[in-house]
Structures are given as C-alpha cells and as structure tokens.
N, C-alpha and C positions, 0 to 999 in steps of 0.2 A: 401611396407608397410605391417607390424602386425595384423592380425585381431583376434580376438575371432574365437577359434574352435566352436559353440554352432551357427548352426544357427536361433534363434532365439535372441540372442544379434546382433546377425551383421547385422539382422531385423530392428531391435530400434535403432540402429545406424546411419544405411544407410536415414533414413526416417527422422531422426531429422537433418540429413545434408541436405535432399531433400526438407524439409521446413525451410532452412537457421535457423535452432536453434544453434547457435554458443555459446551460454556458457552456460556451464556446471557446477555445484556446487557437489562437490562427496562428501561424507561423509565414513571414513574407514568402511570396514566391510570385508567380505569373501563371503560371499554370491553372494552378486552383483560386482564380480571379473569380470564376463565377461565385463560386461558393461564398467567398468572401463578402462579394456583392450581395447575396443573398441572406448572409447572417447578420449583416452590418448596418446593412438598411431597413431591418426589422427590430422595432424597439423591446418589443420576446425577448430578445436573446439580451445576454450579458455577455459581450465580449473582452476578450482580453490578447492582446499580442505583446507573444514570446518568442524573441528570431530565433534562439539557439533551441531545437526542435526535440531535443534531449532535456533540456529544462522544462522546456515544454509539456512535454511527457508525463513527467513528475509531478509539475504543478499542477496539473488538473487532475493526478490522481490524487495531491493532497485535497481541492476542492471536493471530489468524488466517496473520499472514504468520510470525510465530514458530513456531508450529506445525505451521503447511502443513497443516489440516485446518478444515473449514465451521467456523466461528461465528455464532450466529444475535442477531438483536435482537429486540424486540417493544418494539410501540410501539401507544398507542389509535389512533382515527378520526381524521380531521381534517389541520390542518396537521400534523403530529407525523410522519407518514411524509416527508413533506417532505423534513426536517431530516435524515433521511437519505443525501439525493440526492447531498451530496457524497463522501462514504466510498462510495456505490455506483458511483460513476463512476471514483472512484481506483481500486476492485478490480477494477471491469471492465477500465481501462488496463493494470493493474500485474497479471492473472493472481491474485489472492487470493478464496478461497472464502469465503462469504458470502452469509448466509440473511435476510433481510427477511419476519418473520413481522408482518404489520400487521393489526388487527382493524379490523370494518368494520359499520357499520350493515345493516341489513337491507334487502334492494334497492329495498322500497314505501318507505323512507325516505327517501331518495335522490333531493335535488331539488327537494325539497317545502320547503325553507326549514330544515330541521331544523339542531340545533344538531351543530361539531362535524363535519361533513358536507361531504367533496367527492365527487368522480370517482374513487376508486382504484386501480379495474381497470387493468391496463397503464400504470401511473403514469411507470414508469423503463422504456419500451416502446424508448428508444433506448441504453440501456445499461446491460442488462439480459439474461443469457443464457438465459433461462427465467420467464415467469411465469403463478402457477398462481390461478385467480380461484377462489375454492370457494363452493359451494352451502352455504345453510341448511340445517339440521336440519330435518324439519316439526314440525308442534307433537308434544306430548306423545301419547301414543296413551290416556294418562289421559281427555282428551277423548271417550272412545268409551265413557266407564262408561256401561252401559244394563241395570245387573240389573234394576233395577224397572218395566223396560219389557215391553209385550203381546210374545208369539210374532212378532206380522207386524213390528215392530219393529224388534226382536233380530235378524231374519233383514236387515233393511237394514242394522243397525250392522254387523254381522259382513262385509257387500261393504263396506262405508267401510273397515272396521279393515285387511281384505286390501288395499284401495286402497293405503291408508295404508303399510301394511307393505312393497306390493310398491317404491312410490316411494323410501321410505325409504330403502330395503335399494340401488335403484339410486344416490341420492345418495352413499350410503357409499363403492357399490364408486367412483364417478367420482372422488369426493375424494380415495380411497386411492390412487387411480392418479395424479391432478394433485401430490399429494404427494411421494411415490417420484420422480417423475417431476424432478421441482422439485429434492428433495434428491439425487441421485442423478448430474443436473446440474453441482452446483456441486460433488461430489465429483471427479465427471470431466474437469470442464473447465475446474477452478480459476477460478472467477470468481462473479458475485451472480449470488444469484434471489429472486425474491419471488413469496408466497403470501400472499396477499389472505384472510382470514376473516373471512367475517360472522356476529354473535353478534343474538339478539334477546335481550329477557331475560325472565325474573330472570338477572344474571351472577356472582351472588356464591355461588350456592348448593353444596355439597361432599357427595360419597360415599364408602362403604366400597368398593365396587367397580365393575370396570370394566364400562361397557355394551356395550364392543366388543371387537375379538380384528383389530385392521387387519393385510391381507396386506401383507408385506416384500416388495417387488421387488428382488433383491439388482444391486449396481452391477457390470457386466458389465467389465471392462477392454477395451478393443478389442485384437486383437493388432495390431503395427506391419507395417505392408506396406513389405517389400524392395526397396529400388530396383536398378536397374541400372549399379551405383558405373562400368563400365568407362569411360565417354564422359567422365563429369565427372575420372577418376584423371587420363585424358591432359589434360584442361585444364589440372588443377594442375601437371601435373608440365611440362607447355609453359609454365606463369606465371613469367616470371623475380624479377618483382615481387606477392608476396601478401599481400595488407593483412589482418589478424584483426582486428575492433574487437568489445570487448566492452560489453554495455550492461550493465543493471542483475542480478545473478547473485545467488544461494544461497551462502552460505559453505562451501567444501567438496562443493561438488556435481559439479567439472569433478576425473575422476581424474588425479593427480599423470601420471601414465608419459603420457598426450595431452597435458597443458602441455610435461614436459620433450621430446615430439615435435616439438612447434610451435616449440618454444628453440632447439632443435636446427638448425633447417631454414635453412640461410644466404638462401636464398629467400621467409621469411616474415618480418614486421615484425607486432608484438602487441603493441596501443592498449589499455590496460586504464581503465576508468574504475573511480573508489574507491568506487562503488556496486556494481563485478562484483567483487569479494572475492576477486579473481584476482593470485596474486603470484608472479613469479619473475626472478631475477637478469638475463636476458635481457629481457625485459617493457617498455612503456613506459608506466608512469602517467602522470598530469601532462599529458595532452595539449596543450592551449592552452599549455602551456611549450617545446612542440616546435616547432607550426607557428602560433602565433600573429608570428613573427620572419617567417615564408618570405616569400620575392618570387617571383614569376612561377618564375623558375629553378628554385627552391627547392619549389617544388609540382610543377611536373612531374619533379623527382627523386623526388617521391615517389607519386606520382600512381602506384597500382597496376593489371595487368593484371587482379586476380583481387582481389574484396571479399569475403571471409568474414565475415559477424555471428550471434552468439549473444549471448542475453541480451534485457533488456528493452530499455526507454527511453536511449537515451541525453543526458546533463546538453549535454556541451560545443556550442555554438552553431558554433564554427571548424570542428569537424571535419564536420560537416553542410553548409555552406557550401564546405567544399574539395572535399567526394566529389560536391557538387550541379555545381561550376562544372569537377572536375577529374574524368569519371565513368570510372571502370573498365570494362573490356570485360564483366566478367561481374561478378553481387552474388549469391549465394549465402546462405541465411538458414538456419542450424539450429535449432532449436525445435517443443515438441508443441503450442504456441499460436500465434497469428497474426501471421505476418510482415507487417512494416510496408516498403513501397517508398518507406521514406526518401530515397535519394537518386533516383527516377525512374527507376534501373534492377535492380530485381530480377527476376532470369531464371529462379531456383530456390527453390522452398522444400522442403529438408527435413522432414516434419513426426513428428519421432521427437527424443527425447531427446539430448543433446549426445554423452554417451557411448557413446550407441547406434552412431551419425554413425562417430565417428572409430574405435570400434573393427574395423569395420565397411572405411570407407574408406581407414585406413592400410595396411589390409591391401594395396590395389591401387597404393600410390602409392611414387614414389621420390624421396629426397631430391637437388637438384641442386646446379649451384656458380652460384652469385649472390651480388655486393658488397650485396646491398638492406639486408641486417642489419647487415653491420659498417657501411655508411657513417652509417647514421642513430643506432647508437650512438657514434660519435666526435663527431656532432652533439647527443646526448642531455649527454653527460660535459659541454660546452661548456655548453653551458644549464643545466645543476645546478651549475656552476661559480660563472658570472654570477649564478643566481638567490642564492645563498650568499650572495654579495660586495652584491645591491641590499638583502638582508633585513636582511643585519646593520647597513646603513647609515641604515636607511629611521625616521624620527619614529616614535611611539606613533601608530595609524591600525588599521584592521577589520584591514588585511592584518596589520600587527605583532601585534593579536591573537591569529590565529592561528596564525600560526607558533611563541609561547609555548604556547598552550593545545595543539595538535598535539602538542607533543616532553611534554608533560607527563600526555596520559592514561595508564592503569596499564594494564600488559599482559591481554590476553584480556577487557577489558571492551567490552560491547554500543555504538557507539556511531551514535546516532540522531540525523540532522541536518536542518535546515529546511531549508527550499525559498530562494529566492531568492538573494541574494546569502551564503548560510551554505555554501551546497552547492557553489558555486561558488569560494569561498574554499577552502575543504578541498582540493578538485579541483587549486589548483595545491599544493601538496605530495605529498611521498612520505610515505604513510600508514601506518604502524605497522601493520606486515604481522598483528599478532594479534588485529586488531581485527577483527570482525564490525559493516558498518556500513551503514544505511539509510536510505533516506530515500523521500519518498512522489511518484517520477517520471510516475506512471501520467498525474497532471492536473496535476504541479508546481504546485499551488495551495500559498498560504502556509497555507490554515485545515486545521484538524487535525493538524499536524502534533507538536503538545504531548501530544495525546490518544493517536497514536497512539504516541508513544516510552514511555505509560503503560501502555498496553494492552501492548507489547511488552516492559516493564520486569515486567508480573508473571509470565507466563511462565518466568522465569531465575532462577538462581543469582548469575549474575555480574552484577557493579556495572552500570548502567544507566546513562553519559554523553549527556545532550540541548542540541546545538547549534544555537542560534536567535535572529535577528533579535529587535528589536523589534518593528517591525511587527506579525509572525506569531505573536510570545509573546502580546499584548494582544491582539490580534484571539481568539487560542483560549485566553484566560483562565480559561472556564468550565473547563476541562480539567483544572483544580486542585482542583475541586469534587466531589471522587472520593475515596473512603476505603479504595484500595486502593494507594496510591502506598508503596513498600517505601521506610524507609528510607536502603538505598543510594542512592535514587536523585537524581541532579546534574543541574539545569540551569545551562545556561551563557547568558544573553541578552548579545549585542551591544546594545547602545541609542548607534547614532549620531543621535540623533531622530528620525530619520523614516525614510522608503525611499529610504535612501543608493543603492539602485544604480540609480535613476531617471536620478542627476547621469551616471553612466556612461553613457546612452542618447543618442542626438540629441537636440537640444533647447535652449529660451532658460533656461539655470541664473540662478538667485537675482534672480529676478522673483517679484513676490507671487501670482503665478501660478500657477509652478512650485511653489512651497513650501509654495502650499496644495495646491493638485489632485494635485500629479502626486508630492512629494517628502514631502505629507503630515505638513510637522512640528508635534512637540511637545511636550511638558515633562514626560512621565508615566514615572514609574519603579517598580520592583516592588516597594518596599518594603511600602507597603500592603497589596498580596496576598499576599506570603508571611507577614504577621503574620495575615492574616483568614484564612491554608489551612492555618498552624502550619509556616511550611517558615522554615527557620534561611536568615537573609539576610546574604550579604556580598559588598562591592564596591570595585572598582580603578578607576581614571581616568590609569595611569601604566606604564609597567613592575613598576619597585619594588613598588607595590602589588601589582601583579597576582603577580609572584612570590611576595611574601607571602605572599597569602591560596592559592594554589597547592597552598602547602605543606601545608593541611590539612586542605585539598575534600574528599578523595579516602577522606579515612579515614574510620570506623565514627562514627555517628552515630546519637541517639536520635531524629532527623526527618529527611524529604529535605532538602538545600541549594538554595538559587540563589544563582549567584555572576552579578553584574552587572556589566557590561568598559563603561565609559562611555567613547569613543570623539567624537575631532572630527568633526562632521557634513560640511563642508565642503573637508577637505582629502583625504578617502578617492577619491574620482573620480581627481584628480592622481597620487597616489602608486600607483598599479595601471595606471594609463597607461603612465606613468613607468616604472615594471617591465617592461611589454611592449619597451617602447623601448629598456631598458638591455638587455635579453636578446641586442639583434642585436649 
C-alpha cells in the first residue's frame, strides 16, 4: 500500500481508521494532498469528492446522521474551510458527528500576504465541540547528512540530530493526543470537531511504508450516574395535566412498551412532531392543527402542570409561544445532550438516554384518573374532521400539494424534507407512520438541505423521497453536482416563485418591495438542471397533472427524477389562513 510521505498525514490517517471513520468527503485543493493521498490509497475508507466544499458539508452530514457515526471532510487552506461553517453549525445544533479535517499552511506563512491563507486556528470556536490545532513536522533529519565531515563536526551534528529527534518525537506524541482527543470527542458527543493540519512541502510525494505506529486512545463511554427518581415520581404522579412534546427523534429509537405507557396514562397528552418518528393510536401529530384554533379558554385547558420533552428541535412556532405565554409548573428534559430552556422554565435535566429515563422512572410511578387525554382527543377527532372537509374543498395551492404528494409516497421510504415553509406544510398532516423522515432543524437554514437528503440517500436500500421549496432547491443547486446520487432517488420542488411563506408573516404584501427583498420572486425553473445533472424531469401545474405524473415517480428508473408542482404564488398565504380559520 501508498502512504503520504509527511508523517503527520499518515498521523490523521492511521487514527481515523483506528476509530472506524470510514467515509471520507474530500474536496479538490493542493494543500491538503497528503491527506487525500492518504485516504485514497486506503481501501478503509470510502471516499467520495464534492468541489463545492459547502455541498460538501451537507452531504456528509446527511451520510453522518444516517449512520450515527463521525464522518469526516478535508478541504485545502484558505476560504475552503469556510464553506464548511454551515453543515458545522447544523451538527452542532442537531447532535450529528462530524470531523473537519482542514490543511493549513505553515505557521511562518501565515499573515505575510501568502496565497490561499487565513486564521484557521479555532475558526468554528463558537460551534464547535473540540478543536485540535496540530504542529508541523520539522524538517527531514535528511538535513543532518554529515559523513564527510571532520570528527569535531560529526560530534555537533549528532547534539542537532538528538535535538531534532527529541523535539520531533514530542510533536508526534502532542498531535497523537490532539487527535484521539478531537476524534474520540465527536464519537462521544455526537457533534463537530475540527483539526486544523499544517503541511509544508513537497506535498505530493508517496511511500511504501509507514514512518509512524500513532498510540490509539481508546473512546471511554462514561457510565450514566442514577438520579434519585423518588421526588420527581411524586410530581408526576400529583400532575393531573402532563404535556410529552417531542422534538426531532431517531426512527425506532424510543421502545414501543414506554410509548404504549405514556398512551396508556389518562393523565398524559403526547405532542409528536413528524420529525420525532414517534407513532401511536393515542398520540397527537399535527400540532398547530390542535391549538392553532384555542382562545384563552382553550389554552388553559390545556395548559399542563408537568412539561416532559425529549428529542431535538422543535419545527411548530404555536406550540413555543403557548408553553412561553401558558408555562407549566415544572419542564423536565430527557436526553444525553444539551437541553435547551425553551420555554424559560426548565427545572430538570435528565442527562441519560430516553429509555434509560423511563425504564428506570416507570418503575416509581402510578398511573392516575384524569379527563386530560380523552378530552383533547374528542377535540383532536373534530380538527381532523374539519381539516378533511377544508382540504378536499381548497383550489390547487402549496397546501393542496401536499396533501396529494403526502397520501402518495410508497411505504417504508426515507423521506427528507426542507426547511421553510416544506417542513411546515408536512407538519400539518398525519404522516405515513412507515416513513422515516428528516429534515435539518439544528439551524433550519434553507441551504444544504438537497445535499444532505443526498448524502443520506446513499446510505440506504430504500427509495430516497426529497421535499423542497424553491427557494432552497436553487439556492443548494450545486448539490446535484455529485456522482453518487442512486437512481431511486426523487426530488419533489414546490416552485410558487419565490419565498411564499414571507406573504404569511407581517408585512406590506405585493409592493415592489416585498417581492423583491423579502418574497424574492422569479422565473427559474429546474428544467435546465436536471438536463445539465442527467436527472429525468417532470412537471404538474394542476391536480390532473400532478396525479398523472404521480403514477410513475415512484418506480424503477435508469436516473434520479424531479418532479416540479408549479403552484400560484399569491393565493397560498390566503388559503392556510383560511384553514386555521375553518378549523374552529
């Protein structure tokens, strides 16, 4: 096998195979040649190259969060770590592991005008769980050849070469340790880290063998320290009202027999959002379909004594604004990441796994008698009643999109959604419990989210569905620029022309104002990218159509699809109002 001459690449090498980091995302440059050399010529790894270092980003956090295991990228000097920044701030929101190998000029170059050339050190310093800055190699010890020098000489080379050797030998150990340290990190803690390496050159040059043997710091698990479940059992079991809301969750992660305890409990009310992958018969998806109706009455019926959350981020804006205006005596947070004091009263954090939690605390706790459940499902039945009766009545608009596209994906396929007004569309339906579906809540930015339904699409077996604005599709365009998109895999873009869910906000609508800055419209559609990325193009502007072409999205294809839903710009705000309003 080929290694990198540069023993400090064959450092970062040896260690990301030593903690099973198997794929690799490289981005071109010159810089960070060794590395490349070193990931490329190792049949470990799986690599993949992404030039545009921002797709980049994305895609491997979509491989990352499918996996649940580090993904790394490498990118040269320069602006190029950059392009980064936004996939590293989503993983640090959203809990996804995530290695930032960036190459770096040599530190006397640094400042001096050189090409290519910023500040690296601590770059992502504010979200960022670990970064590990690593030393130069020194030069070659070649520089010490002195055969054909005098005895008094030879005896000077020989203190330099020990100099040499002893320094050396300390940089190694520092770097092995910043390394370990860095990777070992983002195993533990599900989130980025970046390690900064500086290359001098030659950087191109290749060996039959390794010049190092780097010590493996093996990743220690912490054990979870036991609380003292008795104090919080009697709160629960005093809460006549207990709100569960869940945010963004792993498919299959929460066990069934704790869901059917929670179903069970005529005392508990359970908020699921269709990014916690949480389904049962008792359950309340669709939130903004529940209390988007309430009036003052209607909130402090529901208004609980006891807030339970697990999970990530939460999408719905209502339900944030009623536990902010309507606060619970107590908010309770389970998770082995960092609980967020969403609504201004979190009193506890569990910091242990969810299943840990309730196996744990059902044990102390008793089910009591409370109308909290039945009365808010007699209120739920009514609002899926109504929502029925406004969908089936409502013009072709974003919302009649999806309520066709919803009832029409195929069972047990991956389905990846965009940020903005795509995420929030889905949210009010009940979602086809077989779906596994995602979306990137950590920064709800619209950019990356193409990339990373790609990066998560190679990952899988099953068909790969990607739900997206405008907006967000052409903004992450490059994301198409990838030779690793399977086939199966389906985009779906909305194209009302602009950033329809602007018109939903406060604001002076259909001003030349608004429709430049804020609603951003305009005339572009995908045709030309899917003929310039080979992706099979087809589009509806009707029902009719869109049934149509429905029919034949879904099946076996020699290219990926996009299917384009051309939508009235101006009536979508109205008709989603209109909804809320018909609900009460």
């Amino acid at each position: 096998m080929r290694y990198p001459n540069i023993p400090l690449a064959q450092t970062v090498v040896s260690l990301c195979k030593a903690k099973n980091i198997k794929h690799i995302v490289l981005s071109p440059g010159s810089r960070n040649a060794p590395l490349t050399i070193g990931f490329t010529k190792d049949p470990f790894f799986d690599c993949y190259s992404i030039v545009d270092e921002r797709c980049a980003g994305f895609f491997a956090l979509g491989i990352a969060q499918q996996i649940k295991a580090p993904v790394a990228v490498v990118c040269t000097s320069g602006s190029a770590l950059l392009n980064y920044y936004p996939a590293v701030s989503e993983a640090f929101y959203s809990n996804v592991p995530f290695v930032v190998l960036s190459a770096d000029r040599p530190r006397f170059l640094i400042g001096i005008g050189d090409g290519q050339t910023i500040n690296q050190e601590d770059v992502y310093k504010n979200h960022i769980l670990c970064s590990a800055n690593l030393k130069q190699d020194l030069k070659d010890k070649d520089d010490f050849d002195d055969s054909k020098e005098e005895l008094p000489i030879m005896k000077s080379l020989e203190n330099k070469l020990e100099r040499y050797l002893g320094l050396q030998q300390t940089i190694q150990q520092q770097n092995e340790e910043q390394i370990n340290k860095a990777l070992n990190t983002a195993i533990l803690q599900n989130g980025p880290v970046h390690i900064n390496v500086p290359f001098g050159e030659p950087l191109y040059e290749i060996v039959d063998e390794l010049s190092v043997n780097p010590k493996v710091i093996p990743v220690v698990t912490p054990e979870v320290e036991e609380e003292d479940y008795e104090s919080y059992a009697d709160i629960w079991d005093k809460s006549q009202r207990k709100l569960v809301l869940v945010g963004v969750n792993e498919p299959n992660a929460i066990e069934q027999r704790f869901l059917d305890a929670l179903a069970e409990d005529e005392s508990v009310v359970v908020l699921t959002e269709t990014t916690s992958n949480l389904h049962h018969d008792s359950f309340f998806p669709s939130i903004d379909k529940l209390i988007a109706p309430l009036n003052e009455t209607g909130f402090n019926a529901l208004k609980p004594d006891l807030l339970l959350t697990f999970g990530g981020l939460v999408v719905s804006k209502k339900i944030k604004r009623f536990l902010r205006d309507y606060q619970p005596k107590h908010h309770w947070h389970v998770g082995s990441n960092h609980a967020n004091d969403t609504f201004f009263v979190l009193s506890k954090h569990f910091k242990m796994s969810v299943n840990h939690f309730f196996f744990n605390f059902f044990k102390k706790t008793n089910s009591i008698q409370s109308n909290y459940d039945s009365y808010w499902q007699e209120i739920m039945k009514l609002r899926r009643e109504r929502h029925e009766t406004y969908v089936d009545g409502m013009p072709f608009s974003d919302f009649k999109a999806f309520d066709l596209l919803l009832k029409t994906i195929p069972d047990h396929c991956m389905l990846q959604v965009g940020n903005s007004s795509a995420i929030r569309y889905t949210q009010l339906f009940d979602v086809n419990k077989t779906l596994h579906v995602f979306c990137n809540r950590g920064t709800s930015g619209i950019d990356g989210s193409t990339s990373t339904a790609i990066g998560a699409a190679i990952t899988t077996k099953k068909q790969t569905v990607f739900i997206t604005g405008d907006l967000s599709f052409f903004y992450d365009s490059n994301a198409l620029w990838n030779n690793y998109i399977p086939n199966s895999f389906r985009v779906i873009v909305i194209n009302n022309g602009g950033g329809g869910i602007f018109r939903i906000l406060p604001g002076h609508k259909n001003t030349e104002n608004f429709d430049t800055y804020f609603e951003t419209k305009h005339k572009l559609n995908a045709s030309h990218l899917c003929k310039m990325y080979d992706f099979e193009y087809e589009k509806a502007s009707n029902p009719k159509e869109l049934a149509s072409v429905l029919q034949q999205f879904y099946s076996k294809s020699n290219n990926p699809k996009l299917l384009e839903i051309f939508t009235p710009s101006k009536e979508n705000d109205t008709i989603l109002l209109d909804y809320f309003k018909a609900l009460k």
